[in-house]
NUMAR-580910 format. One line per 10 residues: number of its first residue (from 0); their letters; for each residue x, y, z of C-alpha. Coordinates in steps of 0.2 Angstrom, whole numbers, plus 2048, in hexadecimal, padded with zeros to 3 digits. Example, Ala and Ser with C-alpha at 12.3 -4.5 7.8 and 13.67 -1.06 7.14 Angstrom:
# NUMAR-580910
0	AS	83E/7EA/827 | 844/7FB/824
END
This chain:
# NUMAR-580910
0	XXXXXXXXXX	5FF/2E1/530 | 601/2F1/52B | 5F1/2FC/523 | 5F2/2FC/50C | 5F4/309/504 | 5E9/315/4F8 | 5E1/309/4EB | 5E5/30F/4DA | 5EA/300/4CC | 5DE/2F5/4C5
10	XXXXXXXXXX	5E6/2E7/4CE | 5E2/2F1/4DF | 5D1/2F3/4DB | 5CD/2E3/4D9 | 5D6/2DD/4E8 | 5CD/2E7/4F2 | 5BB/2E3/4EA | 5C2/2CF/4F0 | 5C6/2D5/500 | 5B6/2DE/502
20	XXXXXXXXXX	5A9/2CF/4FD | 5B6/2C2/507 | 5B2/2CB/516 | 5A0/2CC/513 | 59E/2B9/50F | 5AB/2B6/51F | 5AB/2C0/52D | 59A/2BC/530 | 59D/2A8/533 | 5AE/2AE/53B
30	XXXXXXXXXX	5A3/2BA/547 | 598/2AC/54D | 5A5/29E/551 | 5AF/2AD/55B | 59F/2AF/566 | 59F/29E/569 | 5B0/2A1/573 | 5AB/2A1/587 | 5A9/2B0/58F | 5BB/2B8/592
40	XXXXXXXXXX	5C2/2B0/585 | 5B4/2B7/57B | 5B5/2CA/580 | 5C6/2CA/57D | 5C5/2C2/56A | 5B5/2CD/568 | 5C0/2DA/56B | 5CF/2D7/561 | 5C4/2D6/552 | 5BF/2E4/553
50	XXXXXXXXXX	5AA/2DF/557 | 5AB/2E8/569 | 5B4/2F3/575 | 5BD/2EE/584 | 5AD/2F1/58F | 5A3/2E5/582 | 599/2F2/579 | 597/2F1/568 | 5A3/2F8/55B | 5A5/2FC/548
60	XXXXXXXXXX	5B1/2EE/546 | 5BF/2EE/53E | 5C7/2D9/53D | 5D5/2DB/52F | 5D6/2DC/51C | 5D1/2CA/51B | 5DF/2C7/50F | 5E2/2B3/517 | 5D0/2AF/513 | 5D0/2B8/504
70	XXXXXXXXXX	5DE/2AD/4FD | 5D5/29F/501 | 5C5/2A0/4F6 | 5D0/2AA/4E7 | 5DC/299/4E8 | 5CB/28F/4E8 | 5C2/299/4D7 | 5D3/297/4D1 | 5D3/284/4D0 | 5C0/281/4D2
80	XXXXXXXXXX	5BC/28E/4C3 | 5AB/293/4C0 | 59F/285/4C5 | 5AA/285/4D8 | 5A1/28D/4E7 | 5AB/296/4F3 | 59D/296/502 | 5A6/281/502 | 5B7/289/506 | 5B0/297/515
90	XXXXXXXXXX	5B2/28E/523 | 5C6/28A/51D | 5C6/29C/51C | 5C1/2A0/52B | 5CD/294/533 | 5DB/29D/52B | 5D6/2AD/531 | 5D6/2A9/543 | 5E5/29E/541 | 5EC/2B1/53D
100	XXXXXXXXXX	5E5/2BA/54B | 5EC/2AD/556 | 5FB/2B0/550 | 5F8/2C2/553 | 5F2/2C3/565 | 602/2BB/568 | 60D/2C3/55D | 606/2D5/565 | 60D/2CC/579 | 61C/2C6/570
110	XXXXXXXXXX	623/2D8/568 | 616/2E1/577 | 611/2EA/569 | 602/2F7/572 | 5FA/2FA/562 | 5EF/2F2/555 | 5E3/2F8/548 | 5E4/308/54F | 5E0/304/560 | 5E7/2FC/571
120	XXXXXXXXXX	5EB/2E8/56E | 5E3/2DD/578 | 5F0/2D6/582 | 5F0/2E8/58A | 5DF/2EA/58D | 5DC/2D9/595 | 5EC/2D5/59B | 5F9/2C5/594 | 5F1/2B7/59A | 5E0/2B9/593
130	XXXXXXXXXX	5E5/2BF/581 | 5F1/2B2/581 | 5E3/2A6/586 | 5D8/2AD/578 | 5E4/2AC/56B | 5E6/298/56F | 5D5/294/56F | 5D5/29D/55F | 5E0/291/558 | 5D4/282/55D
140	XXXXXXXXXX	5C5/28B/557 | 5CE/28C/546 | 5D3/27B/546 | 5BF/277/54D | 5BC/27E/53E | 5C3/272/530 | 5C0/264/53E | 5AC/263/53B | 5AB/26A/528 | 5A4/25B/51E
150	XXXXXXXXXX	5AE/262/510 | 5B9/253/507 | 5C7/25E/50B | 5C7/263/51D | 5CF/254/524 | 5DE/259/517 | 5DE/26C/51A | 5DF/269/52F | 5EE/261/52C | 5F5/26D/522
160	XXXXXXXXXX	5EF/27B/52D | 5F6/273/53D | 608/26F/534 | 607/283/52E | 606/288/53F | 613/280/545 | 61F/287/539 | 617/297/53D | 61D/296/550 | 62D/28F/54B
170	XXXXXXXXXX	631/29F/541 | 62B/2AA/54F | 636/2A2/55C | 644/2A5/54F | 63F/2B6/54F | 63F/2B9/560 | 651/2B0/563 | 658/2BD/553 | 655/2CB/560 | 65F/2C4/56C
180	XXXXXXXXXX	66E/2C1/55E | 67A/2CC/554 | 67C/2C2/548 | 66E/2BD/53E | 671/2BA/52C | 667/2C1/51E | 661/2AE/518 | 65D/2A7/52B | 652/2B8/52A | 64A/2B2/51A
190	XXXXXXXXXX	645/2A4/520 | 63E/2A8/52F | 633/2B3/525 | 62D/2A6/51A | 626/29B/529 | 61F/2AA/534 | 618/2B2/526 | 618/2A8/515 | 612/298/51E | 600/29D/522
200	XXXXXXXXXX	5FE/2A7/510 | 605/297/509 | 5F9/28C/513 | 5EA/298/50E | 5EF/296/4FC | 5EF/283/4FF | 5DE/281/507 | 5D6/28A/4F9 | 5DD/27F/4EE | 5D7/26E/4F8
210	XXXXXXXXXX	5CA/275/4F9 | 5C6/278/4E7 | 5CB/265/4E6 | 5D9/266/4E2 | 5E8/258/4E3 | 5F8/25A/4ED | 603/261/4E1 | 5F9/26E/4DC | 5F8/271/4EE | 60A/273/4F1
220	XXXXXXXXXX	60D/27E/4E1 | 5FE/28B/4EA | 606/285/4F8 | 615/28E/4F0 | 60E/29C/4EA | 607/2A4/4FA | 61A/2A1/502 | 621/2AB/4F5 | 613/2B9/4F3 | 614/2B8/50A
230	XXXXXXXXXX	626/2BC/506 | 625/2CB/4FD | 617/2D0/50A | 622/2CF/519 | 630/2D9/50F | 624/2E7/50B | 61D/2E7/51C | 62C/2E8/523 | 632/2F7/51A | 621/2FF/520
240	XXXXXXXXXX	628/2FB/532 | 633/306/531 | 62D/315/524 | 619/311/525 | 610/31F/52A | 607/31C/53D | 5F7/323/536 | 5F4/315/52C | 5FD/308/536 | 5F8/30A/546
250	XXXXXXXXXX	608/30A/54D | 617/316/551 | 622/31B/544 | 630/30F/541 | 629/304/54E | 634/2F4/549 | 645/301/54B | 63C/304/55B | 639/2F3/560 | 64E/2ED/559
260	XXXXXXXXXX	646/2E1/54E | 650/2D7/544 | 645/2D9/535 | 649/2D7/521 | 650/2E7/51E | 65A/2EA/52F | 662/2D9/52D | 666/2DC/51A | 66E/2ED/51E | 678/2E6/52E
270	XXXXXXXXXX	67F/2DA/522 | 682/2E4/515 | 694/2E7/518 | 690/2FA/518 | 698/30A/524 | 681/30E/524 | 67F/2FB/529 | 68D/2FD/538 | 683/30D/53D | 674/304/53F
280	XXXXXXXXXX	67D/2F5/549 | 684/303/555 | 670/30C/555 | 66B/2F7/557 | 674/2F7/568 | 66D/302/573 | 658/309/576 | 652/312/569 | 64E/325/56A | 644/331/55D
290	XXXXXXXXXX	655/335/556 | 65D/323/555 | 64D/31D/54D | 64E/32A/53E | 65F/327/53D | 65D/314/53C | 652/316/530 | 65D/322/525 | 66C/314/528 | 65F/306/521
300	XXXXXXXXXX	65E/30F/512 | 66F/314/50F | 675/302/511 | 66A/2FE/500 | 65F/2F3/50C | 64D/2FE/506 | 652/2FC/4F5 | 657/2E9/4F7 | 647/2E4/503 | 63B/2ED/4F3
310	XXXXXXXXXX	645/2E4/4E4 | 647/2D1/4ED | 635/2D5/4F4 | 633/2D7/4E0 | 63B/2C7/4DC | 631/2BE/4E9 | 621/2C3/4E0 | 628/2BD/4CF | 62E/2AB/4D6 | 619/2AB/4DF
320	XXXXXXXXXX	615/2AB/4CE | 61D/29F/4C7 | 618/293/4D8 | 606/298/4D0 | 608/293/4BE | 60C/281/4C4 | 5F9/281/4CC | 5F0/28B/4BF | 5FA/28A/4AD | 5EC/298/4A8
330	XXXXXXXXXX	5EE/2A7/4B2 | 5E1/2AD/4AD | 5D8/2A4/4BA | 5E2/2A9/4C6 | 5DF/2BC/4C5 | 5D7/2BE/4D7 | 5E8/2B5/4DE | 5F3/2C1/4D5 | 5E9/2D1/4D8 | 5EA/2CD/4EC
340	XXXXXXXXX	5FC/2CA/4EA | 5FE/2DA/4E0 | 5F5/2E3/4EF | 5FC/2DE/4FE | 60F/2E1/4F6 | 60A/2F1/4EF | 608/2F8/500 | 611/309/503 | 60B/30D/515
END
């Protein structure tokens, strides 16, 4: 994911201030069951997170924004209110959050993206097999995870977990077979987007809320509220694929245009029908150089698809709300879930 921007609203304050106290009260426990990996599989995870460099010396650290853990323990206050303890809900937190980085290690093979969080990605440091390895293993320690929490809850939120997952790989093989197709329609985009990214913000949402105790319905209705806020996410990310500023992704400028991908605003504009949209088809054809990615971007925007990627992303954001009511009628408890929300679709770069 691509790196937020300045914090400036009241909402981004305190979104940051959850993000800051989620990682202190998870990265800890995530730490530890990462050393627990054996020994390859190990360096490599260490050194995805961020812990150590390549040659297993330690480093600052940087593991993410820890905005999938987060969600987790602001669904559980949510529903739990004040006499819930979120150190119930950390190992479900923690489960989440390597379920993500799964998902990432093999997202970087997929797209052979050669950066992340400002450095080189694993898979080109270590070499396929073995961050592909660590990303699986990954997967079962997250799943470990729920497996031997005593929690009332755990047995339930495995389940979910394992089902999200598969939705999540069911939208990234649609992804990868749209880059292969010319004509992928804007709503087969959409919903690949809810299962690849929706599904596991929607799942973190849900296991907060079993968590908290809460039944199925209210479940579902977080469920729904992490789909539609993942939504928005995704749309904003996207746009920041193309005009974020490599400083503060990490990446090339216009690194999807780069890449071809098929993303939100790229398949909106090359159906929109436009003389820009045709342009960028035409741009879509062939490799990418310095020039065509400036241009593709310019014929992004002059198909409307910038405009209608920020306003539907918009949309997404109101219809998450609604999903929320249906769990926590006053939304007033729900403040942490919102504030996150606002933060991660307010991004600019």
């Amino acid at each position: 994911m691509a790196a937020t921007g300045a914090v400036t609203t009241g909402e981004g304050q305190e979104a940051a201030a959850l993000l800051e106290r989620t990682r202190e009260t998870v990265n800890p426990r995530l730490r530890r069951v990462v050393e627990l990996l054996p020994g390859s599989m190990r360096r490599v995870a260490m050194y995805h997170f961020g812990w150590e460099h390549a040659d297993g010396t330690p480093a600052a650290g940087n593991p993410g924004k820890a905005i999938r853990p987060a969600l987790v323990l602001a669904a559980m206050r949510a529903l739990s209110g004040p006499g819930g303890d979120e150190a119930d809900a950390v190992r479900a937190a923690v489960a989440v959050e390597l379920a993500h980085n799964f998902t990432l290690l093999h997202d970087d093979i997929i797209d052979k993206d050669v950066r992340r969080r400002g450095r080189a990605t694993a898979w080109t440091v270590f070499g396929t097999p073995d961050a592909l390895i660590t990303g699986d293993a990954m997967m079962a320690l997250a799943l470990k995870q729920l497996a031997e929490d005593p929690h009332p809850a755990s047995a339930a939120a495995a389940a979910r977990l394992a089902a999200c997952v598969i939705e999540l790989c069911a939208g990234q093989q649609a992804d990868c077979a749209f880059e292969q197709r010319p004509d992928v329609s804007l709503d087969e985009c959409l919903t690949m987007a809810t299962a690849k990214t929706g599904a596991l913000l929607g799942c973190a949402c849900a296991l907060g809320a079993l968590y908290a105790g809460a039944g199925p319905d209210e479940a579902d209705a977080m469920d729904g509220f992490g789909r539609e806020a993942g939504l928005a996410f995704q749309l904003i990310d996207d746009l920041i694929g193309i005009w974020g500023d490599p400083g503060h992704t990490g990446k090339p400028a216009g690194a999807d245009l780069i890449a071809r991908k098929k993303s939100l605003p790229v398949v909106a504009a090359l159906t929109s029908g436009t003389k820009a949209g045709a342009e960028l088809a035409e741009l879509y054809a062939g490799p990418m150089t310095g020039d065509d990615v400036r241009r593709a971007a310019d014929a992004v925007d002059r198909a409307g698809a910038r405009d209608w990627a920020q306003a539907h992303a918009a949309d997404r954001m109101g219809r998450a709300v609604q999903q929320l009511s249906r769990a926590v009628p006053d939304l007033g408890a729900a403040g942490g879930l919102l504030a996150l929300a606002e933060f991660v679709t307010r991004r600019t770069r």
